[in-house]
N, C-alpha and C positions, 0 to 999 in steps of 0.2 A: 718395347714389346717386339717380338721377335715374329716378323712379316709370316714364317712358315707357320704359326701355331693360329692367324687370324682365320685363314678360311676355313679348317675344320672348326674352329668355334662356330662360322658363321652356319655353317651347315648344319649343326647340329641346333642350333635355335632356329631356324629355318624349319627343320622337320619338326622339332616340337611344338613349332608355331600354327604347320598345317593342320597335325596330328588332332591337337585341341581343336581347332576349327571346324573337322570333322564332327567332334563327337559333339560339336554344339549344335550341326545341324540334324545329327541325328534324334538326339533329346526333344526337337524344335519337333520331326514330325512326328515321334512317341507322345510328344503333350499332342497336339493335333488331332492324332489319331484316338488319346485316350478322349478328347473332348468331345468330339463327333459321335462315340456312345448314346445309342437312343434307347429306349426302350423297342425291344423285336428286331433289334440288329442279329445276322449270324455270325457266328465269329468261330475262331479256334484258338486255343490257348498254347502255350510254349509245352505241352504235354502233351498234345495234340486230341485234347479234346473240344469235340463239336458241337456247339450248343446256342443257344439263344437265348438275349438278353433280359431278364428277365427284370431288374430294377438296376439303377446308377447310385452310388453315393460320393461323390464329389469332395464333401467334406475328408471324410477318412480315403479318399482312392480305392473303394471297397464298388464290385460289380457282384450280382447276382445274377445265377446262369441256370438257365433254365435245360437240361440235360434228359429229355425225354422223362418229363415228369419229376426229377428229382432236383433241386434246388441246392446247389452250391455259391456259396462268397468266393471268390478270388480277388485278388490285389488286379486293379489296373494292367499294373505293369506286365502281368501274367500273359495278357492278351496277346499274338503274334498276331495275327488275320483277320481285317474284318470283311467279311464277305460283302461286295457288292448288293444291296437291294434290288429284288426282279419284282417288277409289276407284273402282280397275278390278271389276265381278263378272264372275263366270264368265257366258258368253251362255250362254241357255237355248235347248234343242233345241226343235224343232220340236211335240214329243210335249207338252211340260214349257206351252208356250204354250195348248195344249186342254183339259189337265186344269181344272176350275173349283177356283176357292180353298176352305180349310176355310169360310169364312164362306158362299158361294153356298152349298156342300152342306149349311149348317144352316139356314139361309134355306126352301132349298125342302122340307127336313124336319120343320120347323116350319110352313108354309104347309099341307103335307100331311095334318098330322092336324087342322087346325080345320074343323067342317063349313062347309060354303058356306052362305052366307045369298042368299036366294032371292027 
């Protein structure tokens, strides 16, 4: 075999080697990401619509989305984004915002019994 034709073969199984390697990691976090689906996830679709989860089916790869009131099936795979979950707290009143924290009240309770240095 002729020395000049081995390292473009090698090259090129080289690249097809990475090539493929890539898109198995890519698959790897599209399964991930489609199983992590919960019900009240946000997400957006490869259409770019924004909506919430409304049921999973697992079986057939079928989600249902919840689209301000309107109810659509999409395919899994459809999914591009699933939006991070934000814990809702309860807003605090008005009252709750002036009270000072435990730490300010021991702060200035300990400030209060050191004599002043003068």
């Amino acid at each position: 075999m002729n020395l000049s034709l081995v390292f473009p073969v090698i090259i090129i199984v080289g690249m097809f080697w990475f090539m493929n390697r890539q898109q198995k990691k890519q698959r790897a976090t599209q399964e991930a990401r489609q199983n992590s689906l919960e019900k009240g996830s946000e997400i957006v679709t490869i259409g770019g619509l924004h909506a919430i989860v409304s049921s999973v089916d697992t079986a057939n790869k079928t989600v249902d989305l919840d689209a301000e009131g309107v109810i659509l099936t999409f395919d899994m795979a459809s999914i591009r984004t699933i939006k991070p979950k934000v814990e809702t707290t309860e807003p605090k009143t008005a009252v709750e915002d002036l009270k000072p924290s435990e730490d300010a009240v021991e702060k200035i309770t300990d400030d209060s019994d050191k004599p002043s240095e003068k």
